[in-house]
Structures are given as C-alpha cells and as structure tokens.
N, C-alpha and C positions, 0 to 999 in steps of 0.2 A: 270656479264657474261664476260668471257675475249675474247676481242673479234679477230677475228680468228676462233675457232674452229666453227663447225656446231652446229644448233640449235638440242637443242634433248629432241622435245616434247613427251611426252606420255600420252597415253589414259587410262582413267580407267572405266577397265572391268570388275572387278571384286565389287561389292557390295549388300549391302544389305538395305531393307527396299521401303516404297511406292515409287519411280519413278516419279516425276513432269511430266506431259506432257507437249512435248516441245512447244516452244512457241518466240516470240519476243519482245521489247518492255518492256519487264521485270528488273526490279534491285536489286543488291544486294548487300550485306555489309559481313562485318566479325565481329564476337567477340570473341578472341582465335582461337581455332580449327574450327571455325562452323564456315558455310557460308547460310547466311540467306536470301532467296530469296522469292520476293514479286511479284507478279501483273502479265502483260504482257497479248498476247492475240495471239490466233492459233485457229480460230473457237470459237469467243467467250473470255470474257476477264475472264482473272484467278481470283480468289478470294481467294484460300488457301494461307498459309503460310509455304513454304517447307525450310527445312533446312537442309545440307548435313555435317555431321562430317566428315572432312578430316584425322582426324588421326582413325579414326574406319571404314572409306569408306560405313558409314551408313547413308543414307534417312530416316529421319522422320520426321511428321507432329505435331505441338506442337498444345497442347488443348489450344488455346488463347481462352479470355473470353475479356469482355470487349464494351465500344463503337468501335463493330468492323467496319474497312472502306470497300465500298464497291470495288469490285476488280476494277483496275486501270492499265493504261499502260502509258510507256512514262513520268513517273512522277518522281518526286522529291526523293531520300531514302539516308538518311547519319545517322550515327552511333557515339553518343556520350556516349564511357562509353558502360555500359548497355542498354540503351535508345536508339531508334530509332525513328526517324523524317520521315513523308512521306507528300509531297505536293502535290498538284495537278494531273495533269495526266486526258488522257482521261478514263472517266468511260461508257460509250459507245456509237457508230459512232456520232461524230458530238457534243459531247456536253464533255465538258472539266470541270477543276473543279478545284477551289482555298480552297479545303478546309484542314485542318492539321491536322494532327492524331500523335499520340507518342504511341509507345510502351515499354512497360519498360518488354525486355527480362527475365529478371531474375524472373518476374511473369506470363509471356506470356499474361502482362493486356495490351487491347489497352483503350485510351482514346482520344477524341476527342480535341481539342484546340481551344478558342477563344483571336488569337493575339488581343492586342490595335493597333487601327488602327494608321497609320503615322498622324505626327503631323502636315504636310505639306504634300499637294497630297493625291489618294485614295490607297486602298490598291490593289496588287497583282489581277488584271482579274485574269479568269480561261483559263487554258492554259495546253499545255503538249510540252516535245521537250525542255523544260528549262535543265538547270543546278541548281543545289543545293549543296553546298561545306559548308562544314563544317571547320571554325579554331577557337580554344579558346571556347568563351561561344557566338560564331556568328557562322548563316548563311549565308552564301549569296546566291542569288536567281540574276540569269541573262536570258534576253532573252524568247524563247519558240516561241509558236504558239499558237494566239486565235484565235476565229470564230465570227465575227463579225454580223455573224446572229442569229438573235433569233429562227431561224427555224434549228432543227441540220441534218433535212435532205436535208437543202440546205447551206453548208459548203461554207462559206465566208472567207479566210484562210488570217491573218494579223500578219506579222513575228513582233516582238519586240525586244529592245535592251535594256528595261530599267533595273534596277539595284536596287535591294531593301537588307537592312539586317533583319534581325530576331535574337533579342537579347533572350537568353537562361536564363530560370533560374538553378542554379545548381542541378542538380538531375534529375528534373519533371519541367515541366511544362514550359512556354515561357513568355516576358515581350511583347514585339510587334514589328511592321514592325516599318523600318526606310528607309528614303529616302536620302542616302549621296548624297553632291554635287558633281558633278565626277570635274576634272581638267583632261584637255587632250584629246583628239580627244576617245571618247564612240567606242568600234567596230559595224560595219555594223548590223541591225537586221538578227536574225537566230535561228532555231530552230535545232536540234539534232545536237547538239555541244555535246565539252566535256570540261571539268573545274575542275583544278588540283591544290591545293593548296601546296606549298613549301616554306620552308624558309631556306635559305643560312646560313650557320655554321658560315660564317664571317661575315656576316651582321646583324645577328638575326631580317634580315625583313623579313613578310609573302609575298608571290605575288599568286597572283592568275592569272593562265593562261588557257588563252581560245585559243581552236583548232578547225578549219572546221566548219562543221555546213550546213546548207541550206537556201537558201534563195529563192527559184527556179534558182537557181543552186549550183553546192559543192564548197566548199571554201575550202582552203588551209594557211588561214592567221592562225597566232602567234600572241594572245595580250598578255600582262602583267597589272595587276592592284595591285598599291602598296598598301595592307588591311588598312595603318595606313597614308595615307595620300589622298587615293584615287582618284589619279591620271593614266589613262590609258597609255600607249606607244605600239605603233606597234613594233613588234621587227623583225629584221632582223637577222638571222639566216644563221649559215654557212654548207657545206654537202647536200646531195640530198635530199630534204623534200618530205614529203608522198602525193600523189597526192592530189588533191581535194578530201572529203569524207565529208558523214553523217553519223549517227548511229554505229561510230566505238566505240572505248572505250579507256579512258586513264589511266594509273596508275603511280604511285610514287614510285619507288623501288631505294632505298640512293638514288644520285644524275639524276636518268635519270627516264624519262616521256614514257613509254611503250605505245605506238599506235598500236591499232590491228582493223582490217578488217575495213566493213563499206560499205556504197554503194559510189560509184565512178562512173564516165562519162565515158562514152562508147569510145574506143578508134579506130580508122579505123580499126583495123585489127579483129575487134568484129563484124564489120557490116556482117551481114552474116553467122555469126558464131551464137549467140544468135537469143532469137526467134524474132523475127518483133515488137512486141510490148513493146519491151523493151526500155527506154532509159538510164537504168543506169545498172550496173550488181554488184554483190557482189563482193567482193576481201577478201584474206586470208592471204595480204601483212603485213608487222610487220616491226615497225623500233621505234628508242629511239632517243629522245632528249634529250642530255647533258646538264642538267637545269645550270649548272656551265658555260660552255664554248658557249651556246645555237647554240651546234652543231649538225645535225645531221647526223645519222648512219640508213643503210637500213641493217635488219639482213631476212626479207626475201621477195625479190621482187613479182609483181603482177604473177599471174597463175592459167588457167582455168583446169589445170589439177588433179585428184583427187587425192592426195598421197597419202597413208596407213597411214601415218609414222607424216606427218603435221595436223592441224584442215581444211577443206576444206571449201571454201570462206562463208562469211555469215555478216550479218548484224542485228542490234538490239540484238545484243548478250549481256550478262553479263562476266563482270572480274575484279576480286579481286585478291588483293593478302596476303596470311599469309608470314609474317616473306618477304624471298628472292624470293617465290615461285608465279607463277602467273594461277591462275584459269581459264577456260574460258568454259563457259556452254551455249548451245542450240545458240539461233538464228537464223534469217531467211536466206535459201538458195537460194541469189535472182536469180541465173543466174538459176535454172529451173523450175522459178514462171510460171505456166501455167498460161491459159486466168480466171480459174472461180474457183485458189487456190492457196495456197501458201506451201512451202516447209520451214518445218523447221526442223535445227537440233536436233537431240536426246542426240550429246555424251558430254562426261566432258575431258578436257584435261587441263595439268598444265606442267609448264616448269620451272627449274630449272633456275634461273637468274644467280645464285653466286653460288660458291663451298662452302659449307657446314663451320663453323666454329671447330674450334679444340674443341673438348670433352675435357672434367678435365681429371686429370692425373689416369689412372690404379688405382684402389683400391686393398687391397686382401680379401679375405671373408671370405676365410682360405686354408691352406698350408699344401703338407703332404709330404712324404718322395721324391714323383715325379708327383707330382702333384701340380696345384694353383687353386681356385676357382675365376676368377677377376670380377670386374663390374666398372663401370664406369655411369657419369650421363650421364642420355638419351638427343640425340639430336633429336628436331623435325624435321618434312618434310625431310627424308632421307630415303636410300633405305636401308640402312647396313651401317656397321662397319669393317673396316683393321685393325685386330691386330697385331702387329709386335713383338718379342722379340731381343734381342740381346745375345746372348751366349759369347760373348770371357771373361769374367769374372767368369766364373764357377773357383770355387775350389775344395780344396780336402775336407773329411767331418772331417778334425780335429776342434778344436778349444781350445784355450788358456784357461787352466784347470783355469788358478789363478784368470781369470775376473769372474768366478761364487763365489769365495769368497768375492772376490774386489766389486761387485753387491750386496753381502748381507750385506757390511759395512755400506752401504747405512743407516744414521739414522731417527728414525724420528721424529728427532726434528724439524724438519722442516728446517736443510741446510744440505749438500754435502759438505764432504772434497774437497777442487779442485784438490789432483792428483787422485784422484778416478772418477774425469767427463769422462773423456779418456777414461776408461777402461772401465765406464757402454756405453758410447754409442756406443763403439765397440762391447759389448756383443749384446745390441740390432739390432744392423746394421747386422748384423749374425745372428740373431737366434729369429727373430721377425716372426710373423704371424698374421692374427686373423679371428673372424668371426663374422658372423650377432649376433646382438641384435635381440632376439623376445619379442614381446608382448607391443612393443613403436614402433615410426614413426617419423619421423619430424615433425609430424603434434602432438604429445603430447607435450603439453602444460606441465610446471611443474614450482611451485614460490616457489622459497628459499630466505628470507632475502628480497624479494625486486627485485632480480634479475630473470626473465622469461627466460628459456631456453627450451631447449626439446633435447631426446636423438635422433641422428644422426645414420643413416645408411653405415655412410663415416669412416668407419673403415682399413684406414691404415696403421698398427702394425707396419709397417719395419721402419719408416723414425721418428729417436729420431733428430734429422736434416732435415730439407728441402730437399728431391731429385729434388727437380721441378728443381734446378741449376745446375745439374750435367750436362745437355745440354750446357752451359755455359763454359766448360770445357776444356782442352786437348784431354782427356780421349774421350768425347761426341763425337768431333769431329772423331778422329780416329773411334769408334765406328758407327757414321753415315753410314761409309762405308760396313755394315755385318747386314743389320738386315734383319732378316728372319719375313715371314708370318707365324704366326700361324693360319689364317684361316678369312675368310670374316663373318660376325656375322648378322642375324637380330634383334638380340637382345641386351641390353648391358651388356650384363655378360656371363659369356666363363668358361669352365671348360679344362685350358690347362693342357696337360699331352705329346705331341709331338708339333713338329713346324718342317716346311719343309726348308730342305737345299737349300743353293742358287746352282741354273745351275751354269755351266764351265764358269768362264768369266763375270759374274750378280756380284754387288755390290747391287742390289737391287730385290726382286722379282717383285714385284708391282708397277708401276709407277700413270698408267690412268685408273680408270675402264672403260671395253670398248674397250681399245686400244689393238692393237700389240702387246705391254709388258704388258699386263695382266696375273695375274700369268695363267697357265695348272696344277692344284693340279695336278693332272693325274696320271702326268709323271715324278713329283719330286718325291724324297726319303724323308723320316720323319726320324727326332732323337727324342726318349725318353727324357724326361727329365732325370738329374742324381740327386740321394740324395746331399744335406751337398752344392749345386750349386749357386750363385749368376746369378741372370737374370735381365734382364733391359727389360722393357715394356712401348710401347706408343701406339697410339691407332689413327684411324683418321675414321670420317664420311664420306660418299658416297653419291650422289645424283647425279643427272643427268647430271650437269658438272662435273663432274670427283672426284678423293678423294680430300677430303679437306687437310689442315695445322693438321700436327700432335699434337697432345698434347705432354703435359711437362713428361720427363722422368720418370718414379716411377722404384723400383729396390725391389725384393722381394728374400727369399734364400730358398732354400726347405728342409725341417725337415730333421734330422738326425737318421739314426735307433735307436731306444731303449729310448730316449731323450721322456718324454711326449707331447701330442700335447697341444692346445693352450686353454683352457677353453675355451666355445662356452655360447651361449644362455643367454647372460649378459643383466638384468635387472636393470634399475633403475628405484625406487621410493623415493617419497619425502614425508619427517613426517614433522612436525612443524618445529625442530630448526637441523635438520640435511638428507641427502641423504640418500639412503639404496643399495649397490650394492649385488646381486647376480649371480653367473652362475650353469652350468654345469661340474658336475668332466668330464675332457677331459682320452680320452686313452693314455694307460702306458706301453707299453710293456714290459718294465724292472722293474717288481711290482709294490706293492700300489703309490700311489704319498702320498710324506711325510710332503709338507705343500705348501701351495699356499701365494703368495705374492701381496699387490695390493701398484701401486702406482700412485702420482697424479703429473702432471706437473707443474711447480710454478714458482713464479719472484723469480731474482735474482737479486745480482748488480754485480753480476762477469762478468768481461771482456773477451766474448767468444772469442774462433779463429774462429768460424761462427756465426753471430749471431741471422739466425733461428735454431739455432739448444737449443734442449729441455732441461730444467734442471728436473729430477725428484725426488721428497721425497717420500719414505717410508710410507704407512700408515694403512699395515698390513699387517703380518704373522701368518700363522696358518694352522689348519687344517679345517676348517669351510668355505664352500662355500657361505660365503657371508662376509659381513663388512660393517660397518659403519660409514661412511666421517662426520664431526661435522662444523658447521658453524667455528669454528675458524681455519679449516685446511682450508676451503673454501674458506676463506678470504688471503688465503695466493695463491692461485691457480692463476696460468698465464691462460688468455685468449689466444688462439692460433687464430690467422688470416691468416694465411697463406692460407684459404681457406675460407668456413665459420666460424665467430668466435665461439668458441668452449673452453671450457676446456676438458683436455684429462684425460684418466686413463689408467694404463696399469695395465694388471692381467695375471700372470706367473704359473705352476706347476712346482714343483718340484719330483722326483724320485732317486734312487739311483745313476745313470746318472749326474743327477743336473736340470739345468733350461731349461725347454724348450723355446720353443716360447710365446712371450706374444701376448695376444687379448690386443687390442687397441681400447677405447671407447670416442668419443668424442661426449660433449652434447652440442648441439646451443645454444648460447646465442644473445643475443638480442644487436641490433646497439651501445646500451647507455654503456651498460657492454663492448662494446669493445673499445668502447672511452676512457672509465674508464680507462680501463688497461693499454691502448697504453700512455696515462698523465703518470700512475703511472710506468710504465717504463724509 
C-alpha cells in the first residue's frame, strides 16, 4: 500500500450460501481462494466448519467426516499445505484443552493426534489465548491462559510464557513436542497475543514476533525470537506504535506486520462516554510494522465513531490474507457489550494492500476486418481490467504483393533461405491473427518421444518476433504519450471494435480508478477501428488501491477486405510416433480458399538482428484441413520461452487474394524440454 493515499476498505454484500453466525474467539486460515474458518463462540461455542470462497463470494459447509474435534474457541489453527493443525482452546466455560486434531482439507478427514511427549519437561497444559505459528516442518506454541483449578466453574486464571515446538511429519501426521532452551530474556506471560513468523530476503533467517497480549493488563511490547538459534530480544521500534491491545490480529503481507483492532484501555476521554461497567473498549485502529526497518506506520487512528465505509471497532476477530489482499470477518463489538450479552459483528470486509500486478501481454483470439477478439491471463482479487490501445501506427490496407510469393519459397527441408527471413516475418508482422483451440486446455496432458506438453490457449498469431520489447523502444516511448481506453473489463477478454478518443489537452485517459482523472465514457467520442490497421494493446488490473503497472506491449493489425480469415478451431492430437493438427475452413470472401499452409518454429544457428524473433519451416501445403507433424520434424522444433515454453505452429489460407492471417498454436511443454532447447541453442 503506497502510503499517502486513504485506506479503501470494502464490504462484501453481495454472496451466496449458509452464513456462519457471528461469533468471537474463532480462527482462520487460507488455502488458495478459500478462507477456512473454525470454532469461536456468541451463545455457545461453534462446532461447524465454515469456509468462504473469495473468488466465487460463496459460504459453504464442507461434509467433514472424521475424528471430529469438539467445537473450540481461542485456540490454536495454522495451515500446512492442505493439512490443518488445531490445538487447544477453550471447549467450554472454564475448562481448556491440550489436545491436536489435523485436518487434511483435500478429504475434509479430521483426525485426532497423539504428539510424543518432550524428552525433558511435561507436555503443553490445556490452555487457550496461546499462539501457534507455523515455519518449515515446525510449530511453535507460546504462551496462552490456564485455569489452575480443577473445578471449571471456579476459573483460577495463570497467564504462561512457556515455549514448546511440535515437529511435523511431511504430509499427515506429527513426530512430538519439543522443549528449546530459550537464550535471552523469555517475554513477560500473556495470553491473546499474536505471533508472526518472517524471514528477511538478506538474511534467510526465520523470526518469530510477538505483539500485545494480556496479562491483567494490554501490552504493547515487540519480541523477536531467532527459530534457529532460539534466542529472544525485545525490540525497540521506531514511529507511533499501536496502543496496548489484546485479541487483535496480525498478518504478513511482503515486508509489513498488519495490526488490526482488539480490545484496548479505556482512555479519559471514554470515562463517561462507555457504559460504567466497562474497563476496556474495542477499537477499529490499523497500522503496519516495517519488519525490515521495525518501523512503525498508523494507517488508521483509534474512533468510537461508526463509518459506513471502515470495519467498525471489534475484538476476537479473524484475518487472513490471499495473495496482497487482507480479510477481516465477524468479531466482538465490545464498546456496546451490555450487562447480560455481547455484540458481535456479522460483516466480511478486505482491503486491498498493493496495486494489483501487471497481467501478460494482450492475446488475439481472433481478427477481422475492424474488429479484435483479445484475452489475457486472469488476475486474482481484483475488481476489473484497463484496456488501453494506441492508434498512431495505423496504416493503409496495402501490402507488398512479392512477400506472399517470397513466404511460399519457404522449403521444407527443414531451413530458410536467409534473405527470405525479412520478408516472411514482415508478411506475418502484417497479416497475423488467430483464434481459440477447442476441445484441448492446458490442463491436456499429450506424450511424444518422451516429451509432456499440452496445447495452450495463448494463441498470439502477430508477434513472428517478441513485441513484449517494443516498450523498450523510441517508438514506445513517443507512443506512451496517446493511448486511448477501450474500456474497463470484469472479465479478461474484450471483443474491441471502438476505443475512446482522448479530451482537449489528456495525454492519458485514465490515471486512478476512483480519482478525479478517472475516465467519464459518457462524454467522450469513440473511433471505429479501420481495416488493413496496426494497433498496440496493453492492459492493467484494478483493485482497490488504484490501477496497477501495465503490461508488456502486444501489437495486432486487422484483416483486410477479401483476404481469407484465419483457420479457427485447431486441434491437436497425438498417435504413437507423430502429432496430428486439424482446424476449420475459415471465411473467403474472394472464393474458395485454394490451399492452406502449416508451419512449425524451429532452431537455427543463423545470427538474427533480434534474437527472439521466430524462424519458421514449412510443413504443409494443400488443400486438406489437417496435417501431419512426424517426430523427426519435431525434433528439429524450437522451444519458445518467451512465455510459457511452448513450440509454436502457424496455420494460413490462402484465396485468390493470397495469404491471410495465420492462427498461431502454441503447445506447453514441460520445464526439462526447455532446458533442453535453451543447451541446444
């Protein structure tokens, strides 16, 4: 989050599925998209297992089977992998509880755990109000609250400070407690703390830090504990640190420690204000620790006031976070805890920390006389998509009759004359398109020779050459200065046919979403696309801090009257000792199409003047909408990395016109094959 602007939390209102009754005391994790929430108690302590899909904004209840645990508050829950850990926690009033349960998500099975006890000392009382951090194939377990009586409706309350780990076995299951020797002054006993594990890019040490806590009163101290030497340090901290607090929440997002709410000491100017029976009140305060510089930053100070717009103050809350994005669901309302109840929240809200990363470069899908069909890979946790064009490169719709003969010189012996490279990858740079593959995915699987690939939905026909460097350029530069919106997207794929002109005076439509210079489609004018036109397309994701970093330039030109379109619907299957490509006859305006062309990308050892740019051979002409790729043409095929590695194919019509657009088909190949290539280059 760059900081300066306002925070701009949002709530989410709109979803589907059973609704967790709110609650306190509760914990949660992530695995991908899903946020898996356990325990807590509002009338009674929770027992389901509710999980919320962030990218579908769906509630549901997974059928867990299993040695199920009985519901719990206050306790332990970290997320290794698939597998979930849950420790202790009270299971209800007055009586806490040391025992371990694993869940292995991917089967919704729980099962029970019997750690080996420490080889020195007993193991882990029962207790709740601890921390449990998870790094590597360890726990660590700090702290909490036990009840030192055996009667649990007479609560004997005994804060701890001790320190145990719990070694993991890989997958399922645990080996036992351990009791490290600590070095260095142990922090104070406390219970509803919070414990953040990080390790520094330059040091490649883990540290474990502890925040706040309770002790019969809120703390405000900073510890650090080295994981691999086991030594404690108080740390001293620069910037306005967050008052005293319990029951808040911490998180890790890159280099800063996210602090949110939590119960806090009553300050004079409350006396009177809250009811009489209070000594502490909730707060809805947020600020970050610069685990780097162990600086801190207040991003939003204490207030008893309710905003619309903020999460309004609360305690025992849960927060996670996906990816840059920070969660924050239910918890207790304590400043309007009456005398014989308590308030807890209902809602879910998430805050964007960072602006969104750049998306991959424009695709085309396919191209037609003023029109482009584009997509691009999806970014998560965002709200939309900026697509931009650039126009000052439009031409006219001629093109250089000799390079459709100079393209069919092409042989396929498997090399290229070299003055004929010039001229084919000018014909393509001009007169490329393509469009989806059906009835394959990235997810097919296909073995040739030894080599695992699968066909790709990343069909970028135009670029016989790398555009992703045109950015890099003169040209870019100038060009920086004119690019037009074609329009804000929730989706990632766009069917452009207009783009809006810049206002009097705009170098740019769009700056901030949000902001002042946000575009007003409204009130701008749109241009058509033109036939036979050169356009430059980049793209950037939206999220709640504003648009992100553009992506890399892509450049696509749109079909020419009468000229065939581009074969569509290209399949590949694989037999024993060779590939099988087929498509679709594309449309002809200008009669039958008189033979279709396919060709495959391949090593060279010619010394390019770019040297991503593509060399292609020849490896069919005809009239038959399909063809035959043989392992020894295979063997001669370049690996293309310039993205995912890939070998490419390009497949052309021809009519009395000549060559249209070719579809461009590139099929994944696997880490080892692009190792391969990149030696043999």
């Amino acid at each position: 989050m760059a900081e300066g602007p306002p925070l701009n939390w949002k709530r989410v209102t709109s979803f589907t599925g059973p609704v967790p009754r709110s609650r306190h005391g509760h914990r949660a994790v992530t695995i991908r998209e899903l946020m898996i929430i356990f325990g807590g108690g509002n009338e009674g302590i929770a027992e389901e297992l509710h999980v919320y899909n962030t990218a579908t904004n769906q509630w549901f209840l997974p059928a867990v089977r299993g040695d199920i645990p009985p519901g719990c508050a206050a306790h332990g829950f970290v997320c290794d992998g698939t597998r979930i850990l849950v420790f202790g926690g009270m299971v209800e009033y007055g009586r806490y509880s040391n025992e371990l349960y694993e869940l292995q998500a991917s089967r919704w099975l729980w099962k029970k755990l019997k750690p080996q006890l420490p080889q020195t000392g007993l193991p882990p009382c029962p207790r709740l109000g601890h921390s449990f951090s998870l790094y590597g194939n360890k726990c660590y377990l700090f702290g909490g609250l036990a009840n030192e009586s055996e009667d649990s409706n007479n609560n004997v309350p005994r804060y701890l400070n001790d320190f145990y780990e719990l070694d993991l076995r890989p997958g399922s299951g645990v080996v036992g407690w351990n009791i490290p020797i600590n070095k260095g002054t142990v922090p104070s006993p406390r219970e509803s703390h919070t414990a953040i594990v990080y390790c520094r890019k330059d040091s490649r040490k883990p540290k474990l830090y502890i925040f706040g806590g309770m002790c019969g009163h809120r703390l405000d101290d900073l510890w650090e504990l080295d994981l691999e030497t086991t030594t404690w340090s108080k740390l001293e901290t620069k910037g306005p640190a967050p008052i005293p607090r319990s029951l808040h929440t911490a998180n890790v997002i890159g280099n800063k420690m996210y602090v949110f709410g939590g119960w806090i000491p009553l300050s004079a100017q409350d006396v009177g204000v809250l009811a009489v029976d209070s000594e502490w009140k909730c707060t809805s305060s947020f600020s970050w620790l610069n685990l780097a510089t162990l600086e801190w930053k207040t991003l939003m100070s204490d207030s008893l006031e309710d905003k619309k717009n903020i999460p309004r103050p609360r305690a025992g809350h849960c927060a996670v976070n996906i990816g840059t994005r920070l969660y924050i669901w239910s918890g207790r309302d304590g400043y309007k805890k009456a005398m014989n109840g308590q308030v807890c929240c209902k809602d879910l809200w998430y805050l964007d920390t960072e602006k969104p990363p750049a998306p991959s470069q424009v695709q085309l899908i396919r191209a037609t006389t003023n029109s482009f069909h584009v997509k691009w890979e999806e970014v998560h946790m965002i709200e939309g998509y900026l697509l931009q064009l650039n126009p000052e490169r439009s031409v006219g719709t001629g093109i250089p009759r000799i390079l459709n003969s100079e393209l069919s010189a092409l042989t396929s012996q498997g090399s290229i004359a070299p003055g004929l490279l010039h001229a084919a990858s000018q014909l393509h740079q001009l007169n490329s398109a393509s469009s989806y593959m059906q009835g394959a995915s990235e997810t097919d699987d296909y073995m040739l020779s030894g080599i695992k690939g699968c066909i790709s939905e990343e069909k970028n026909a135009v670029h016989l050459s790398s555009k992703s460097h045109l950015n890099e350029g003169p040209f870019a530069k100038k060009g920086e200065k004119t690019w037009c919106d074609v329009g804000i997207f929730k989706t990632n794929t766009a069917v452009v046919n207009q783009f809006y002109l810049l206002p009097e005076g705009h170098l740019n439509i769009s700056n901030k979403m949000g902001s002042a210079d946000a575009a007003d489609y409204s009130v701008l004018k749109k241009q058509d696309l033109l036939p036979g036109s050169v356009y430059r397309f980049r793209v950037a994701a939206i999220n709640g801090c504003g648009i992100g970093p553009f992506s890399k330039i892509s450049e696509f030109k749109t079909c020419i009257p009468g000229f065939p379109g581009a074969p569509s619907a290209v399949k590949i299957t694989k037999n024993v000792d060779c590939i099988h490509l087929s498509w679709e006859t594309p449309s002809s305006p200008s009669g039958n199409i008189l033979e279709y062309s396919a060709y495959l990308a391949i090593r060279t050892t010619h010394l390019l003047e770019n040297p991503l740019q593509l060399v292609f051979m020849k490896i069919y002409c005809g009239l038959k909408t399909s063809c035959t790729v043989t392992t020894a043409q295979l063997a001669n095929a370049h690996v293309d990395c310039s993205s995912k590695p890939a070998i490419v194919f390009r497949i052309s019509a021809k009519n009395e016109k000549g060559y249209g657009p070719a579809t461009q088909v590139r099929w994944l190949q696997g880490a080892s094959v692009a190792a391969t290539s990149k030696q043999s280059n």
